[in-house]
N, CA, C and O atoms as a GROMACS GRO file, in nm:
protein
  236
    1UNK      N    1   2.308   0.867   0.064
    1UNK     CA    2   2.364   0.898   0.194
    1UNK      C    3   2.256   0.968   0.276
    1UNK      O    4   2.212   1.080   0.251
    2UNK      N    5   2.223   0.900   0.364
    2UNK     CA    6   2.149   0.963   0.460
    2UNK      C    7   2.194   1.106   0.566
    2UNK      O    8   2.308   1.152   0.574
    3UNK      N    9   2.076   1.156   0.637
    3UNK     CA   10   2.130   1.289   0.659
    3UNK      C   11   2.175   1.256   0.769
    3UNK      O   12   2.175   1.360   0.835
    4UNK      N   13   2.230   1.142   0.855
    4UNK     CA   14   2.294   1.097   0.968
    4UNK      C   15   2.436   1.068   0.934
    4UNK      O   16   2.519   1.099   1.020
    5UNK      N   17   2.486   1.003   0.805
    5UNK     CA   18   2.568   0.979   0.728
    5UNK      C   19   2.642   1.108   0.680
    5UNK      O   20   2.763   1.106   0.658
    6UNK      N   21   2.583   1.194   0.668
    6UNK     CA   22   2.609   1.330   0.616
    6UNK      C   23   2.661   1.427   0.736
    6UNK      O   24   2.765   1.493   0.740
    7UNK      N   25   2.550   1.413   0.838
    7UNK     CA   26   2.598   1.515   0.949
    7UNK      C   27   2.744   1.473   1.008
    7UNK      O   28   2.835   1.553   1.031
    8UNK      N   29   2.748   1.282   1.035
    8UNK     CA   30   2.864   1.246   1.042
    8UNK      C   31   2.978   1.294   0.974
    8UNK      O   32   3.060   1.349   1.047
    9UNK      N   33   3.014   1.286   0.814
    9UNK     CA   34   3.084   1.319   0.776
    9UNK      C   35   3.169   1.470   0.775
    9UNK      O   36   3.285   1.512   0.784
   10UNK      N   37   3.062   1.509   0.762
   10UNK     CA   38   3.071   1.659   0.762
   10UNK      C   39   3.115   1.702   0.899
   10UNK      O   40   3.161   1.816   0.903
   11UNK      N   41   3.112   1.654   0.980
   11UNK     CA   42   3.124   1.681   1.108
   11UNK      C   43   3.297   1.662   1.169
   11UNK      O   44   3.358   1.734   1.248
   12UNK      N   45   3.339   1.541   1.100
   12UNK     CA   46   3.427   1.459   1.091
   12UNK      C   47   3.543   1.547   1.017
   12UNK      O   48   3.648   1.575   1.075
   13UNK      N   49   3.514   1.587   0.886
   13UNK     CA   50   3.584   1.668   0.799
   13UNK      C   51   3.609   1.794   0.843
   13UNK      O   52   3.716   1.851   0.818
   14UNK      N   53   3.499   1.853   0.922
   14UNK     CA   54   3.523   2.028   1.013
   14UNK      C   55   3.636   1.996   1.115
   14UNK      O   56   3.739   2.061   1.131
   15UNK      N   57   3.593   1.872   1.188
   15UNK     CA   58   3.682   1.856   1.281
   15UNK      C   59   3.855   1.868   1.287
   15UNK      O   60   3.929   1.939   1.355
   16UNK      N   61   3.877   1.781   1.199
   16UNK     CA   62   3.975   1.736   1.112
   16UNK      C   63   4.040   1.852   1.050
   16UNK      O   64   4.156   1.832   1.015
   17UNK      N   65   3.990   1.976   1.026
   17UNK     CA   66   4.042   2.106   0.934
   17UNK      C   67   4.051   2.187   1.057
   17UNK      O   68   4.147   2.265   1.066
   18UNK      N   69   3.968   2.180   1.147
   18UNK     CA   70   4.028   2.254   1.281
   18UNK      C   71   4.101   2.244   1.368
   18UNK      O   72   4.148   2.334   1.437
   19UNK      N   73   4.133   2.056   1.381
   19UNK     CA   74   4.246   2.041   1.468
   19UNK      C   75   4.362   2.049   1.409
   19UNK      O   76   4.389   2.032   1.290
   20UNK      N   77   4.459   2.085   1.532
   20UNK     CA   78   4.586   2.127   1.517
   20UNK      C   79   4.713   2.037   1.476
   20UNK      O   80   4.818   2.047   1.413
   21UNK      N   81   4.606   1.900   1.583
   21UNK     CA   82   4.748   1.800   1.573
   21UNK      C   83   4.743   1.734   1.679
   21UNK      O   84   4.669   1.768   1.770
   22UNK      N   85   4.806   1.648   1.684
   22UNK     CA   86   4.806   1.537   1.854
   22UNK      C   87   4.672   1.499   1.902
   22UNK      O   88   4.572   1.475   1.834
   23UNK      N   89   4.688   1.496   2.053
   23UNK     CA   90   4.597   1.416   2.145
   23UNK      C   91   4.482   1.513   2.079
   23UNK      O   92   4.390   1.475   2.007
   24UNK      N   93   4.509   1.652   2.122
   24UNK     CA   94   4.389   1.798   2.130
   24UNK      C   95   4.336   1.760   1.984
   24UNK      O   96   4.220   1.718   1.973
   25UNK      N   97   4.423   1.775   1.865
   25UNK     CA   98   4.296   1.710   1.781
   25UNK      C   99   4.233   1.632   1.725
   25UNK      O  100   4.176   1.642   1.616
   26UNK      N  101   4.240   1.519   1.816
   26UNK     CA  102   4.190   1.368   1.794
   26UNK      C  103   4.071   1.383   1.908
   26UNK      O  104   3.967   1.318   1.902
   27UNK      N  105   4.091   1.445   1.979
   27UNK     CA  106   3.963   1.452   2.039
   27UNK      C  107   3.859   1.576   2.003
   27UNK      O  108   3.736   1.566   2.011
   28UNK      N  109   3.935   1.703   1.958
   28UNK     CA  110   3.823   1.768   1.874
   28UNK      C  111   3.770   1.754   1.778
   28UNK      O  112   3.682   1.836   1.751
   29UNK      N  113   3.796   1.650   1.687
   29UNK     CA  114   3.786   1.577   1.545
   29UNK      C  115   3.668   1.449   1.600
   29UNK      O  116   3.576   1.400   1.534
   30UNK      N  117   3.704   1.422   1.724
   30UNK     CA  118   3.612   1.318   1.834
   30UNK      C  119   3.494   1.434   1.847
   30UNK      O  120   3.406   1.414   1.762
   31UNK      N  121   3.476   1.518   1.908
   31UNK     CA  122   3.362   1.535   1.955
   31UNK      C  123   3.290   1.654   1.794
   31UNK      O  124   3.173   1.669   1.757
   32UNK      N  125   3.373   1.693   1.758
   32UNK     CA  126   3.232   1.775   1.649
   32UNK      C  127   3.196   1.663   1.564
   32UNK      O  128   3.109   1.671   1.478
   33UNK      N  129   3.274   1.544   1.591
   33UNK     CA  130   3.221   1.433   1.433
   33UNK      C  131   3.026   1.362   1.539
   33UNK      O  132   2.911   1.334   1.504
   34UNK      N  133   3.094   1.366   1.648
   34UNK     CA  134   2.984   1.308   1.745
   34UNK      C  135   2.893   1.436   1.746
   34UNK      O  136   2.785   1.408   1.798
   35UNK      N  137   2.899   1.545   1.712
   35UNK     CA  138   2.782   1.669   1.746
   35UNK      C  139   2.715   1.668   1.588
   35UNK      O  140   2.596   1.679   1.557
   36UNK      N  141   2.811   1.655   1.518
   36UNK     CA  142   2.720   1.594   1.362
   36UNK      C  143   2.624   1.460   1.361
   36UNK      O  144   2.511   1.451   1.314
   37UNK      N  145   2.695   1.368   1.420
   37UNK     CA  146   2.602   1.250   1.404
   37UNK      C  147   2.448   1.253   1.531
   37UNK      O  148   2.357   1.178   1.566
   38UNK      N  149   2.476   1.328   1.548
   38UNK     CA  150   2.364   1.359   1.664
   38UNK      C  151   2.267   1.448   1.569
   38UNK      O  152   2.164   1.381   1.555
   39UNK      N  153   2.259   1.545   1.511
   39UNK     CA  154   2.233   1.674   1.426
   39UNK      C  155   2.183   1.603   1.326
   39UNK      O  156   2.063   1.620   1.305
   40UNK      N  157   2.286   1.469   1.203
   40UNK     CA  158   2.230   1.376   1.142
   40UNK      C  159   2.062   1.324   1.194
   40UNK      O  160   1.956   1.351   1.138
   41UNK      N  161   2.088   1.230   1.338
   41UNK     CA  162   1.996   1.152   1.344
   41UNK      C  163   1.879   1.269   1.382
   41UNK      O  164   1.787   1.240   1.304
   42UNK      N  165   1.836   1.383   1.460
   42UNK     CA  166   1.782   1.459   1.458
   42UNK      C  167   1.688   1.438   1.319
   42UNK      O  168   1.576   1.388   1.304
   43UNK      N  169   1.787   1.501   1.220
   43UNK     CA  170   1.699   1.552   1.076
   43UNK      C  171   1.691   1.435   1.015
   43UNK      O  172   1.658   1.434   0.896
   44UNK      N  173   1.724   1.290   1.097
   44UNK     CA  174   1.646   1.167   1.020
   44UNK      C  175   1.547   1.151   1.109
   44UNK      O  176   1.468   1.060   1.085
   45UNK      N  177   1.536   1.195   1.174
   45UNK     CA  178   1.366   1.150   1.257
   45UNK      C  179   1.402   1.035   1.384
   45UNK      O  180   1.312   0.984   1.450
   46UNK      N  181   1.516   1.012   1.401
   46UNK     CA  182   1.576   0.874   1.439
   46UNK      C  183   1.574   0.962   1.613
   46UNK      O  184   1.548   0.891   1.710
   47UNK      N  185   1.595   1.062   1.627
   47UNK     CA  186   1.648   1.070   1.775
   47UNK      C  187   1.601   1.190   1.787
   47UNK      O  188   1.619   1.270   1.695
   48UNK      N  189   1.525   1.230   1.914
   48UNK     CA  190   1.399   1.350   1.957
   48UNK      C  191   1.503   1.451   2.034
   48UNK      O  192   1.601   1.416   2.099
   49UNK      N  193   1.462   1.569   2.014
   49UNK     CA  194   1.528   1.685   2.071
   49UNK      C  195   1.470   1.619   2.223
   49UNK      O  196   1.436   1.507   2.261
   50UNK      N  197   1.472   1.642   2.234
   50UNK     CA  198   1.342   1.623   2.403
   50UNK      C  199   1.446   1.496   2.459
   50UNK      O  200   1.515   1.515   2.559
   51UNK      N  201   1.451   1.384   2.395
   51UNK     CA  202   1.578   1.294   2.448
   51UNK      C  203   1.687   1.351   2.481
   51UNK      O  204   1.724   1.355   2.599
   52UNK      N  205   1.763   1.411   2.371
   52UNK     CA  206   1.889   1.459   2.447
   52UNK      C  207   1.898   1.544   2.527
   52UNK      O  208   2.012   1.563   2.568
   53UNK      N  209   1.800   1.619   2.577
   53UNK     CA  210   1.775   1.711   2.700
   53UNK      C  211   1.716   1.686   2.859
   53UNK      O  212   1.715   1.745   2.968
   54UNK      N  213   1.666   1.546   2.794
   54UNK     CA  214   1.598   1.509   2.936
   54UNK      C  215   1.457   1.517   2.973
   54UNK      O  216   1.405   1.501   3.083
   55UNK      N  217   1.402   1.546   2.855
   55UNK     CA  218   1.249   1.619   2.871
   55UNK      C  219   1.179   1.539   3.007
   55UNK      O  220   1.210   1.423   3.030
   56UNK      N  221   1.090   1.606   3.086
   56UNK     CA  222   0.989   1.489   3.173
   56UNK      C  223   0.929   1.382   3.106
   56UNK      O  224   0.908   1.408   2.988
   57UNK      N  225   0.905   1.308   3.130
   57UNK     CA  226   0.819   1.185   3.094
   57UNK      C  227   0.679   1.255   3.168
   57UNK      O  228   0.677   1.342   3.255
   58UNK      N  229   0.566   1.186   3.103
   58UNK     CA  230   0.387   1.210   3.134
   58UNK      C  231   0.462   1.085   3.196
   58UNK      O  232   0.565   1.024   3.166
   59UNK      N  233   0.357   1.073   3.302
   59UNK     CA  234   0.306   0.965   3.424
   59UNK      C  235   0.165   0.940   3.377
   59UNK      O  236   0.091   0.864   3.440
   0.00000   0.00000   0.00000
């Protein structure tokens, strides 16, 4: 299991133990599973801090 696979899960499973129930925790179970798989691809090398922020581009 990769550490994108991992952050996913794990992310997924926090979510899931914190929501309450209904719409509210299908979408908080939605977004920490998506803040893991982001965190995943990070510590796989797959996706640059600097991307998800916007960094400038060199000209």
């Amino acid at each position: 299991m990769t550490a994108t696979q991992t952050g996913l899960l794990g992310g997924l499973i926090l979510g899931t133990a914190a929501a309450v129930g209904g719409f509210a925790g299908f979408l908080i179970a939605l977004a920490v599973g998506a803040l893991g798989l982001v965190v995943g691809r990070v510590l796989d090398g797959e996706l640059e801090i600097g991307d998800i922020f916007g960094r400038g581009r060199d000209k």
